[in-house]
C-alpha positions, 0 to 999 in steps of 0.5 A, a space after each residue: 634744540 637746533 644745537 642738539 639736532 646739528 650734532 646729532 645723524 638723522 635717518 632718512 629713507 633713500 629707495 626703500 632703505 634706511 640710510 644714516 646721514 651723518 652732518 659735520 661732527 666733531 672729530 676725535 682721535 683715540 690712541 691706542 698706545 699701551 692697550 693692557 694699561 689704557 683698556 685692560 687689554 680689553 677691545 669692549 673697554 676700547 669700543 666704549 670710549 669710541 662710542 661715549 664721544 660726545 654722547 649725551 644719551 645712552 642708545 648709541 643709535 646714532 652717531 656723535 662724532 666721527 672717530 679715528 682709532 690709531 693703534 700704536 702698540 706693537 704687542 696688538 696683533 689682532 681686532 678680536 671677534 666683534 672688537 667695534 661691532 656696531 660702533 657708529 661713531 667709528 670713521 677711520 682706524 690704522 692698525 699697523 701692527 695688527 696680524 689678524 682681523 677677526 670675525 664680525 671685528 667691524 660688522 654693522 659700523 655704518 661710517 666706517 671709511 677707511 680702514 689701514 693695515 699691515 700689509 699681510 694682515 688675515 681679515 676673517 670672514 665676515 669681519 666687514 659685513 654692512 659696513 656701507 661708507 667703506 671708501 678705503 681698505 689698506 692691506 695686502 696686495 690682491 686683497 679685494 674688498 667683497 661689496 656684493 656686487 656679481 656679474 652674473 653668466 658663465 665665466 670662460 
């Protein structure tokens, strides 16, 4: 059992609010080189492989490992709509290629840290929402990350 609870997240309450913690698991990396004839073009088949590492149950609750989606493939110009919603195993993704990211593409990735693209790459609205580990977001110039922190007062 302490083998299965040592790769297994936990969940623990901080100040009233649910927060995943996320002991040392095994890293791995999926590479997206050819999308149509890997994945049949099809972001859902991608997203499944990232959450099947390492899984030994079906809930996808927690994380299993910490993955990193390199995409590779030039003719990838977009994350679609809800691409890796969800995906708690996901850490990292680059994307060098990638024009447009789209609406809720990562919404509810918990451990997501890092995240590289190209440097005029259109982010829709809510494509980021609750992804609460966000350390990095490599993309155009005066692009700022929202993390709904305001100031409150008049602005002169």
């Amino acid at each position: 059992m302490s083998g299965l609870i040592s790769t297994m997240a936990a969940m623990s309450v901080e100040g009233g609010s649910i927060v995943q913690v996320v002991p040392q698991l095994p890293e791995a990396v999926v590479d997206v080189t050819d999308l149509l004839g890997l994945f049949g073009g099809d972001w859902m088949r991608v997203r499944a492989e990232v959450m099947g590492i390492n899984r030994t149950n079906k809930d996808g609750i927690v994380a299993t490992a910490r993955a990193h989606v390199v995409v590779n493939d030039r003719s990838v110009r977009e994350f679609r709509e809800y691409a890796f919603r969800e995906c708690r195993n996901l850490v990292k993704v680059t994307a060098p290629f990638v024009e447009e990211v789209g609406e809720e593409a990562f919404n509810w990735v918990y451990n997501l840290r890092h995240v590289y693209l190209r440097p005029d790459v259109v982010i829709k609205p809510k494509a980021l929402i609750c992804c609460l580990s966000m350390e990095v977001l490599a993309a155009s110039v005066g692009f700022e990350l929202d993390t709904g922190v305001k100031r409150l007062g008049r602005e002169k």
